[in-house]
N, C-alpha and C positions, 0 to 999 in steps of 0.2 A: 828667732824671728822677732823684729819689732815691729810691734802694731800702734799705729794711727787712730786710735779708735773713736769715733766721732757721734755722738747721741746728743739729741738737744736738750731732753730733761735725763741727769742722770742721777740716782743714790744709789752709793754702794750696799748699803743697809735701812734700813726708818724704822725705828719702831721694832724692829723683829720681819719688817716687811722690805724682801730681796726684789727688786726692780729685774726683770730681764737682763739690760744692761749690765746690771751689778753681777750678776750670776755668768756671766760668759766673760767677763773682766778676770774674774777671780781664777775662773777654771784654765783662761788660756794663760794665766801670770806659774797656776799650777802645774800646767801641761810642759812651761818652761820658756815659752815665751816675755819679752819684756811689749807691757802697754803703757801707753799715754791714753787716755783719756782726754779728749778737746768735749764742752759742755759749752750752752748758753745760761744752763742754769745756776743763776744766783748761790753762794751758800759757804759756809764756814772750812776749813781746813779739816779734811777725815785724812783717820789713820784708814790706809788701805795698800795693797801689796804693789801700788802702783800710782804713778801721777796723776795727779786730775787738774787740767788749767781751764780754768770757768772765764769765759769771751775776750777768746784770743784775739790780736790784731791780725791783720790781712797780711801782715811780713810773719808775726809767730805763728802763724800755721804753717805760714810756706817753710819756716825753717825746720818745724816740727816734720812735717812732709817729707822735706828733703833726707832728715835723720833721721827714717823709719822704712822696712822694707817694704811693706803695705799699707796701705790705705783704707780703713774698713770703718764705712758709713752704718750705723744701724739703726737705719729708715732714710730714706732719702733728704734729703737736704740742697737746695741750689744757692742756698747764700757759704755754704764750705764745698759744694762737691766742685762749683763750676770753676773757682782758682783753684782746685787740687789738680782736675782735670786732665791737663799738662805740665803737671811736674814731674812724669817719664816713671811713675812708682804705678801699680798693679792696684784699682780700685774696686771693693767688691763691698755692695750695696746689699743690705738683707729688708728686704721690703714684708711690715709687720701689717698693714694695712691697703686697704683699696687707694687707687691714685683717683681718687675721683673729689668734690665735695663733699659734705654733709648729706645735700641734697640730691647726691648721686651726679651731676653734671659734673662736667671737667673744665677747669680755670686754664686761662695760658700759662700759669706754671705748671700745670698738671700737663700739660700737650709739651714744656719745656722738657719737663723731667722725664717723662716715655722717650722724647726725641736724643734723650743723652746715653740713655739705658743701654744701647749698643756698646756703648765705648767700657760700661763696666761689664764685671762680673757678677752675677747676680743670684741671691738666693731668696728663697718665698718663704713667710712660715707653714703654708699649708696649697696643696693644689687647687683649692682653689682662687688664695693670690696668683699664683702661677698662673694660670689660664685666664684670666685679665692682662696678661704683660706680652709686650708684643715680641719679648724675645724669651730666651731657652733659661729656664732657673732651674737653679738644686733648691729640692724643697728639702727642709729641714726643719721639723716643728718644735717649737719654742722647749725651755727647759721647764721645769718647776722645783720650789723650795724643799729637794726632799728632808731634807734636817726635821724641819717644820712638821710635815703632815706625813713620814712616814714610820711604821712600826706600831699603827693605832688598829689595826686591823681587829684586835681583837678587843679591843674599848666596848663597852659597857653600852647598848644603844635603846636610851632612855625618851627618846624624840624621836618623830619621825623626818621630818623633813626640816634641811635648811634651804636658805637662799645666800649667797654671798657676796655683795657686787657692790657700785654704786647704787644710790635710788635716784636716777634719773629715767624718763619717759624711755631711753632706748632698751634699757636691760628689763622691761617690763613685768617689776614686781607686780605693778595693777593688774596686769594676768593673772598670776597666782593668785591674788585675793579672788578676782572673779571664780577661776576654775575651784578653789574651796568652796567658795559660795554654793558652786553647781554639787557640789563633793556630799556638800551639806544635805541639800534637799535629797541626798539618796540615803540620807544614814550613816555619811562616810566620814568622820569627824577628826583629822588627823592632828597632831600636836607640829605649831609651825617654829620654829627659831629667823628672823631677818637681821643677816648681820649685815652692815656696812652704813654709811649715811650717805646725803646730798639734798636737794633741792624741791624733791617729793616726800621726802621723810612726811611733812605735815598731814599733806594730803590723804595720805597711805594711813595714817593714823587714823584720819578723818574716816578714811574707808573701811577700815575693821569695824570701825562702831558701827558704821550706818548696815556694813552684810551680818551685825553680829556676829563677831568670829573674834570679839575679845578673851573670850577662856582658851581660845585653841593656839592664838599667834600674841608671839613677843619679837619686841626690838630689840636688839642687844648693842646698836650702836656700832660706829666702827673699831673693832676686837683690834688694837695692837699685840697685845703677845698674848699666846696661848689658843691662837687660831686654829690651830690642826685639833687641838684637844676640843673644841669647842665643839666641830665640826663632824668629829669622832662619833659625838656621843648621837648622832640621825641615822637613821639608817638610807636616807635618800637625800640625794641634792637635787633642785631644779635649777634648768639656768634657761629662762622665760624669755630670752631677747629677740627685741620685736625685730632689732635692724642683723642684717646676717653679718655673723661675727667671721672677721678673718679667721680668727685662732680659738681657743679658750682657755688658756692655762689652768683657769677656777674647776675645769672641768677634771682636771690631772690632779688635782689637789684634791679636790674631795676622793676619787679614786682611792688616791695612794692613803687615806682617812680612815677607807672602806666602806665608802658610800657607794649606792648604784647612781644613777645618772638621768636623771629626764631632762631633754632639751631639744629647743627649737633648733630647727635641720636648716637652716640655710645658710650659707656662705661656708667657712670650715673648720666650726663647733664639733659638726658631726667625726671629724680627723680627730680631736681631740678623746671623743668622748668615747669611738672605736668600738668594739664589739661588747663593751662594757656598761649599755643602758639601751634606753627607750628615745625615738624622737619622734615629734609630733611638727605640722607648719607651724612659721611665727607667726605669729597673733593669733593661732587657734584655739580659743579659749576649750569650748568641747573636748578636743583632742587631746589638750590637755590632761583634762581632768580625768581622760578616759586611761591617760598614760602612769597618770598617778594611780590610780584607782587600782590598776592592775598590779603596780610595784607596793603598792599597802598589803592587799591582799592576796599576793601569789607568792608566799615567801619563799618557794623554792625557784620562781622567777628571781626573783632578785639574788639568791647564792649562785645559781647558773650565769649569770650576767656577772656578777663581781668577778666570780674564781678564775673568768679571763682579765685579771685586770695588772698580775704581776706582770705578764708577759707581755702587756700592753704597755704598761709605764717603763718597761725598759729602753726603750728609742724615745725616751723624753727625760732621762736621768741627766745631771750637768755635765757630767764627765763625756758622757757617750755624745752628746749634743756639740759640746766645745771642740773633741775631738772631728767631728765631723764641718765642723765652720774650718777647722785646721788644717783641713783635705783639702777646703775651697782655697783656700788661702797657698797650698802649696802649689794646688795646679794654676793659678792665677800667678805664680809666679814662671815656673816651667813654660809657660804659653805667652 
């Protein structure tokens, strides 16, 4: 099969850090398939098991188009889906996020793109993208780096809790700090690790002095290699986001670490995270703290919660994931 494959920011690798993209590239180049890669994103010549042409013209797509069996957008796009459209090849869209704005409101592209959706074949990362889309998708939840974070199960667990993300207002590290805060005045004084950076870094800083909670929490900056080791060594991950996440890959990953899981329930974090944690509402700060409190101190909670978690990560391994985008991709032809 030759695949079209169409992502607006794509790296095959960074850093030790595999992009989505990158991970279902590699697997369907494995599985035996030939890909192209079409990208808007800028960037140097990688050695990778397949083509990558960064901003193609409106004729080299269509010829790419035409020399490939399918078409496979991953996340919608109207500046490549709409001349693909009809050029008679089988298009199948994997929608990683809400079609909406920022702000939850939906723009005329956003009412373009719902209104094309019929013409492809469509897959969600999780049901709850699904049940936003006005027609029928295969859900199929994102992969994770297992090279990276797995086989740590039995790592040494010196820390209790990470976080791992951006530090912007949506993924709400400023929670965590509150919910320690609360954590604190009970007696509960847990060792914090935040890895990642962005545009709160200062603030967040700002904020550990003023709840004093400097002995308990450290930044470690965003960890390029040795993330899964890093992440090993806590026995718990939270993942505090205010806005409801499509997906959570972070969540698959600390799993597969051997971390248990506290996170906010809305949107389809909770898919990720599976019968393998704790979840509280977004912005709950109490609830929070109440979710942590119990995974500190219930350690037989948290072995009963992890010990489902091989069985859980198996329908999120790249193999099993890519093979299943391949299913799409076959019956999208056959139809």
């Amino acid at each position: 099969m030759k695949i079209l494959f169409y992502s607006y920011a794509f790296a095959p690798s960074v850093g030790g850090i595999e992009t989505v993209g990158g991970i279902l590239a590699e697997q369907f180049v494995r599985l035996g398939s030939t890909v192209t890669v079409v990208t808007h994103t800028p960037g140097e010549p990688v050695s990778a098991g397949y083509e990558i042409v960064r901003r193609p013209s409106l004729g080299k797509l269509r010829q790419l188009a035409h020399n490939s069996t399918i078409v496979f957008q991953n996340n919608i796009s109207l500046r490549t889906l709409l001349p693909l459209l009809f050029c008679r090849k089988p298009v199948v869209v994997a929608h990683h996020t809400w079609l909406t704005r920022a702000n939850g409101r939906r723009s005329w592209q956003d009412y373009l793109k719902l209104a094309v959706l019929p013409m492809c074949h469509n897959i969600s990362i999780s049901k709850a993208v699904a049940e936003t889309l006005p027609v029928k998708s295969v859900v199929i939840g994102n992969p994770f780096q297992t090279g990276e974070f797995m086989g740590l199960r039995d790592s040494p667990r010196t820390r209790d809790i990470v976080f791992m993300g951006r530090l912007v207002s949506d993924k709400g590290c400023d929670l965590l700090l509150l919910a320690l805060s609360l954590l604190k005045g009970e007696g509960v004084c847990p060792t914090v690790s935040i890895i990642g950076d962005g545009a709160e870094l200062p603030a967040l800083k700002c904020m550990v002095d003023e709840l004093g909670l400097s002995h308990q929490v450290v930044f470690l900056g965003a960890v390029r290699e040795g993330r899964g080791r890093e992440v090993a060594r806590h026995r718990i991950m939270v993942i505090p986001s205010r806005w409801a996440e499509p997906f959570g890959v972070v969540a698959l990953e600390g799993l597969a670490a051997g971390c248990v899981i506290a996170a906010s329930s809305g949107g389809g974090l909770p898919e990720a995270v599976g019968p393998c944690g704790v979840l509280f509402p977004n912005g709950d700060v109490e609830a929070m703290a109440s979710a942590l409190k119990d995974l500190l101190t219930l350690p037989a909670l948290r072995e009963e919660l992890i010990s489902n978690s091989a069985r859980h990560l198996r329908s999120f391994e790249p193999e099993f994931v890519a093979k299943k985008y391949l299913d799409v991709f076959q019956s999208a032809l056959h139809r």
